[in-house]
N, C-alpha and C positions, 0 to 999 in steps of 0.2 A: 525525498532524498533518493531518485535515483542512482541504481549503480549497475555495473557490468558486471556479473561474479560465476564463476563455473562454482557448481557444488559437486563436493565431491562425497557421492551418495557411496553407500555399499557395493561394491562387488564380489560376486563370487562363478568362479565358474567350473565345470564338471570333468573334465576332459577322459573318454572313456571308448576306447573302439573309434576313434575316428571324430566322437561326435564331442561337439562343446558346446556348453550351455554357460549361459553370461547374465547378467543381470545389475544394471548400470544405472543412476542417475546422474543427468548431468542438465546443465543450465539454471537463470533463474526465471523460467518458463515452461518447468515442468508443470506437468498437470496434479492437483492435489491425490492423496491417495487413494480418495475416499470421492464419488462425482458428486457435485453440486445440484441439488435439489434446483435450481436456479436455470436455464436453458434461454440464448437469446440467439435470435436470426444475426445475423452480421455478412454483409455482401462485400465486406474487403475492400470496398472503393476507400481510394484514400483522399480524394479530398476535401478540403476543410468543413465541408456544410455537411454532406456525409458522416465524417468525423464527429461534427456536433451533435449531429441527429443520435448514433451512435450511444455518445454519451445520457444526453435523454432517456434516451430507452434505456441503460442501464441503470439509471438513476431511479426510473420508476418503478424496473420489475425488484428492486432491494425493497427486503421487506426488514431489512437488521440494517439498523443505521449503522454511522461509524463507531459513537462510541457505545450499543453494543458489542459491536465486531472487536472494539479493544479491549473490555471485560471479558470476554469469553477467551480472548488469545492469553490475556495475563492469567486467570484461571488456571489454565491448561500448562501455561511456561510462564513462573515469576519472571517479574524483574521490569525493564522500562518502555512502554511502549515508545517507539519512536518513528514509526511511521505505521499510517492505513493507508492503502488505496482499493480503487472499486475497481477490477481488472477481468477483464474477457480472455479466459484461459482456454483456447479451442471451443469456445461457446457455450463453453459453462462459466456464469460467473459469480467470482470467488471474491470475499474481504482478504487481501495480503497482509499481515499485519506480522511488522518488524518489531523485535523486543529484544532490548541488550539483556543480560543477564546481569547477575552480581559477579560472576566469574568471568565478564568481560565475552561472552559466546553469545554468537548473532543467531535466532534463530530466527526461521520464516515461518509464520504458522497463519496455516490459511482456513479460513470461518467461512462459513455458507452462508449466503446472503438473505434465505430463504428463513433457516431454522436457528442459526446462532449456536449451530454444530460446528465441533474441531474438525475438517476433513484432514489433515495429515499435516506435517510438519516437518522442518528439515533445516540441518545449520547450515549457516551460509559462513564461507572463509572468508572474512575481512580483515584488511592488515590493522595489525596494532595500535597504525596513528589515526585508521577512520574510527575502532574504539575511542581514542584517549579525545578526537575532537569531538565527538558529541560528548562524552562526560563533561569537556569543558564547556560545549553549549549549553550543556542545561546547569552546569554548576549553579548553585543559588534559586533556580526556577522556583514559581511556586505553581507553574501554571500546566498542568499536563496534557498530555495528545487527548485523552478524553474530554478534558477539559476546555481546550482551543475549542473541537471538535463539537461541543456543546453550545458554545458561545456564537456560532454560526450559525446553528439550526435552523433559528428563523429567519434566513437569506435563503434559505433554499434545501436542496438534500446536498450533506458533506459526502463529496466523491472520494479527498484526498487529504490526508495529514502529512506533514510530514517537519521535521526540524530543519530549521536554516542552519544548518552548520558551517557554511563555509563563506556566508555572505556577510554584511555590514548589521543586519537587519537582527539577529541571534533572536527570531520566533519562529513561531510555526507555521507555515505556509499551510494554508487551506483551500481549497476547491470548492466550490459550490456549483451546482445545477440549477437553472429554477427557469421561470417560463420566457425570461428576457437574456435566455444563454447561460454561460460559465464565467463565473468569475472569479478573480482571485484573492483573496487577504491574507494578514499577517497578523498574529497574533501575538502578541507579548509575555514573552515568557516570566517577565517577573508583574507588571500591573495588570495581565489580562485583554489591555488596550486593545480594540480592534480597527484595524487600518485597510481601507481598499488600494490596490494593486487596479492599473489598468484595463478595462474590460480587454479580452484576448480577439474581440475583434480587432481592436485598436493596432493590437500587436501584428496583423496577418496583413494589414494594407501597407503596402511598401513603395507604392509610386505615389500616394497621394499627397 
């Protein structure tokens, strides 16, 4: 579940003789607070075979799958996991793992890929109806992000969880890496069922 969100992190600033001191976060691409024991090359090329290669490598240098990376986030902040991804934050990379709370507070808390350390955490401002539709996504589940996340294992290494909340399909979209590429499923939120999605090659050819 991708989203666009400015956080609005702490500021504070000094202002004294002239001089001001500031201290700002903002985006949800900041770096975590704490650096990732985790370190990967990445040359920027964006296209698609690059891209894949990419992912590869980030799949293999994770040594914390997904669903430890979602223990370790729930641990640290109760409440519902609702999305992991495997993400290259300035070349460190980081498990992102999204957790609504019981108070309805989105928080981002990012896990080291390496050690299954909290590196820092921080709420993300989501409006009220992106709350009210995942609770209604998962109303009834019995099938959770660790649990989707589990049931893929062996297709490959899980890159990405996340809730379908706004599509036909109300499971959890999964990612996997493995030596024949990325692929994608859905997983069922109430029987567990596991379903493939189009290999993403499939998806990139457009003339043929």
């Amino acid at each position: 579940m991708k989203r666009t969100i400015v956080i609005a992190g702490a500021a504070a600033a000094l202002i004294a003789g002239g001089t001001v001191t500031a201290f700002a976060i903002t985006g949800d691409d900041e770096a975590p607070a704490a650096r990732s024991s985790v370190q990967i090359n990445d040359d920027e090329r964006d296209d698609a075979s690059e891209d894949a290669a990419d992912d590869g490598t980030e799949a293999k240098a994770a040594r914390v799958s997904a669903v430890e990376a979602i223990a370790a986030a729930l641990a640290h902040t109760p409440g519902t996991a609702v999305s992991a991804d495997l993400e290259d934050e300035d070349r460190a990379l980081v498990w992102d793992v999204d957790v609504l709370t019981k108070g309805n507070e989105w928080r981002s808390v990012q896990v080291d890929p390496g050690t299954a350390k909290v590196l820092g955490s921080h709420v993300e401002h989501e409006d009220d109806d992106d709350a009210a539709r995942v609770r209604a996504a998962l109303n009834g589940a019995s099938v959770s992000a660790a649990e989707a996340a589990e049931a893929l294992a062996g297709r490959g290494v899980v890159t990405s969880v996340d809730v379908d909340d706004d599509g036909t399909a109300r499971g959890w979209e999964v990612e996997t890496v493995a030596s024949g590429g990325e692929r994608d499923w859905n997983v069922d939120l109430r029987s567990g069922a596991v379903t493939a999605d189009r290999p993403q090659a499939d998806d990139d050819s457009d003339d043929d």
